[in-house]
C-alpha positions in Angstrom: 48.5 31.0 1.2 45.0 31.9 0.4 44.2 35.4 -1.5 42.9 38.2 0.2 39.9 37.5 -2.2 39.2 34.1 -1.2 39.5 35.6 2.4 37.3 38.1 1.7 34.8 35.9 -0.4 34.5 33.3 2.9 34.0 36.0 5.3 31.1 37.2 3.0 29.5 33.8 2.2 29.5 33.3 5.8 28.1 36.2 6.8 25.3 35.2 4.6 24.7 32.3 5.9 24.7 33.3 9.3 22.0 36.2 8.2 19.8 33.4 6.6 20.0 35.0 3.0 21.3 31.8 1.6 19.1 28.7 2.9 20.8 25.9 4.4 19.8 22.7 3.0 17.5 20.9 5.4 17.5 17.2 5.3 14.8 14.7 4.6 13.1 13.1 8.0 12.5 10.2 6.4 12.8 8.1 3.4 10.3 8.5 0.5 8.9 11.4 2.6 7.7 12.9 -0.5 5.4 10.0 -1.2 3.8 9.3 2.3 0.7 10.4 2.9 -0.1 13.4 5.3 -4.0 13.3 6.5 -3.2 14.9 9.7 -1.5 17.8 7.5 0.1 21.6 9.1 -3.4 23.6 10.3 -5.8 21.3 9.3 -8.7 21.5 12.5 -9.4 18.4 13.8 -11.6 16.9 16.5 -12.2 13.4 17.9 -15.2 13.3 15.9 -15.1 11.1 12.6 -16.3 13.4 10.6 -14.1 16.2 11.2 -11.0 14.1 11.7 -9.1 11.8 8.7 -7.4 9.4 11.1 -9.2 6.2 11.7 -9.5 5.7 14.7 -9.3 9.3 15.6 -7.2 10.4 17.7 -8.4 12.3 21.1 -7.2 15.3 20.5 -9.2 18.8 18.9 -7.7 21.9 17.3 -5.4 23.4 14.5 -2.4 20.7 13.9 0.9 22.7 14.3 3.1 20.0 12.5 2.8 17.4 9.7 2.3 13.5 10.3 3.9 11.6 7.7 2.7 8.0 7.6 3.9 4.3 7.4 2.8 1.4 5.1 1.5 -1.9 6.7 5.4 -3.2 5.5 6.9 -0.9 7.3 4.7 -1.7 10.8 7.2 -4.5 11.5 9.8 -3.0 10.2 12.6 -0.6 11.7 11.7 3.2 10.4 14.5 5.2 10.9 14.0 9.4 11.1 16.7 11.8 10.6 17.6 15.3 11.6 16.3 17.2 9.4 18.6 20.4 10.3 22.2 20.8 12.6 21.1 21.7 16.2 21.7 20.8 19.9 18.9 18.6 21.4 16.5 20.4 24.1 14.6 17.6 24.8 14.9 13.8 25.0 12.3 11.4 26.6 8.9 10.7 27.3 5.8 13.7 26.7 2.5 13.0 26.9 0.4 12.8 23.7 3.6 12.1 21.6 4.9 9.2 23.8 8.9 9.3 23.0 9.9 12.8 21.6 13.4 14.4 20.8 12.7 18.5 20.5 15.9 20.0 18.5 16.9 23.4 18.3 18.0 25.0 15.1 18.5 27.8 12.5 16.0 27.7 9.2 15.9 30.4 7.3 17.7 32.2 9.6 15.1 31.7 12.5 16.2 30.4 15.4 13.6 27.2 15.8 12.6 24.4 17.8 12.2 21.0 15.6 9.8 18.6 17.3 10.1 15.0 16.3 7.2 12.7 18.3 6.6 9.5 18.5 9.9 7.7 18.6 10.7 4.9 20.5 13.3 5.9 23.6 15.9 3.4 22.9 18.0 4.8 20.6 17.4 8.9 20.9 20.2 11.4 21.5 21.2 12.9 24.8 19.9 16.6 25.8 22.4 18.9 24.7 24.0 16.6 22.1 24.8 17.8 19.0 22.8 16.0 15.4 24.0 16.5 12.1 21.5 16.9 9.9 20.6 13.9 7.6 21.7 12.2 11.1 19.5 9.7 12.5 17.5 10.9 15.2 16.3 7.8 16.7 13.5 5.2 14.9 9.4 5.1 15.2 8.0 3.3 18.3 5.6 0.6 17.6 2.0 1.3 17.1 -0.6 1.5 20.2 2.4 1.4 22.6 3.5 3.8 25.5 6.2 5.1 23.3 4.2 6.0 20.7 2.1 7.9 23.1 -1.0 4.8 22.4 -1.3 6.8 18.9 -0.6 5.0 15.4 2.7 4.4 14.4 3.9 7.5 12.1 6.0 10.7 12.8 4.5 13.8 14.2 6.9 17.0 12.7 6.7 20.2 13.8 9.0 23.6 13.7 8.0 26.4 16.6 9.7 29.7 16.2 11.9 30.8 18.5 13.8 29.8 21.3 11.4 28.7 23.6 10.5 24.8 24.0 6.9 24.6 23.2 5.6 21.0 22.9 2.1 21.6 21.7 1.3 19.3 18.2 -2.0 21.4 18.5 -3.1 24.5 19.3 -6.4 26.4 19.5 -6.8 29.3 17.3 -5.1 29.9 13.6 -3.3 33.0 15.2 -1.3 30.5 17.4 -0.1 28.6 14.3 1.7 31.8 12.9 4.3 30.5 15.9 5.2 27.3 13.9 6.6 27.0 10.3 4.7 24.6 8.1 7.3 21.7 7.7 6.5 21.2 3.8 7.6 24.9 2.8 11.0 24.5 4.4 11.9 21.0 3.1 13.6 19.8 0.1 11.4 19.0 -2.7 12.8 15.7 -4.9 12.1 13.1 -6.6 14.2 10.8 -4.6 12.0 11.5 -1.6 9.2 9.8 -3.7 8.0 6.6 -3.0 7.8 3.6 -5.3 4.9 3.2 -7.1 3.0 6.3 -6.0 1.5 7.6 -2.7 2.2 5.4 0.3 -1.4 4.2 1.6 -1.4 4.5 4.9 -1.5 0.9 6.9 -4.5 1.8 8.7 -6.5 2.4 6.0 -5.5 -0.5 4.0 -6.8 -2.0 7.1 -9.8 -0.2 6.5 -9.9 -1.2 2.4 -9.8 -5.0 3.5 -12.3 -5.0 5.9 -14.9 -3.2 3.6 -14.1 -5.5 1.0 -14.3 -8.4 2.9 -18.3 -6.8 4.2 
């Protein structure tokens, strides 16, 4: 039979969890996430122009970004890239959004904010039902193929994003840098390791490789 200590002791470590004094650990949304490149980075202001934009081809959209994009290699264009939760939660939205193509919005506890975790441009094949229960570290679903309707016509990569609160807001941009106070900036709430590195360095994005050989080939 368990002391009234050890009672007591659960009671309290719970409670702290609960209150968001002792951070959860969040998982990682995708392998070597630490290493892939993020051009399209949290509140960097974009427009379609090429100049103000890193993405090439830009994409269509203009404002503040309100999430991260991590990026693919050209290996990994063929290739099936899995993502994962990256914290426990019900799912609030599974299907098709315009702009992100297939999207699976989460809702969870970080930091002991109630949040909605936006994971966009997956393909719709494999993604949990609304109101299912993921795990984090779970797999979410995998990246739809590039310049298809499941990836929204965009690139192939993963568009993250955290929105405080309960309320399902689907925006990956918004218009002012007072609006992105209502999102959490994915890199200050994920872990921070070495095994999210990738081998041999930053991951070069497969578009710009593409990029690298044709000016070499000029």
């Amino acid at each position: 039979m368990p002391s009234v200590l050890s009672l007591r002791g659960g009671v309290v470590l719970g409670a702290l969890l609960l209150s968001g004094c002792i951070p959860v650990s969040l998982a990682e949304p995708l392998s070597f996430y630490g290493g892939r490149a993020t051009p399209l980075s949290f509140g960097l202001y974009v427009t379609p122009n090429p100049e103000e934009n890193p993405i090439d081809p830009p994409e269509r959209f203009e404002g503040f970004h309100a999430g991260t994009d991590y990026e693919v290699s050209t290996d990994e264009l063929e290739e099936e890239v899995s993502v994962s939760a990256i914290c426990t939660g019900e799912i609030a939205y599974s299907g098709f959004a315009e702009g992100y193509g297939g999207l699976v919005v989460q809702r969870c506890r970080i930091r002991g904010e109630d949040v909605s975790v936006i994971y966009g441009h997956l393909s719709l094949g494999n993604v949990p039902k609304q109101k299912s229960k993921v795990k984090a570290g779970a797999r979410i679903g995998i990246l739809a193929d590039a310049r298809t309707h499941e990836s929204g016509e965009n690139r192939k990569h993963l568009h993250l994003g955290i929105h405080r609160g309960e309320e399902l807001d689907l925006r990956g941009y918004v218009q002012s840098e007072e609006e992105l106070k209502e999102y959490i900036d994915p890199l200050t709430v994920l872990p921070q390791t070495s095994l999210s590195l990738y081998p041999g360095g930053v991951l070069t994005p497969y578009w710009q490789e593409s990029a690298n050989e044709d000016s070499a080939s000029d």
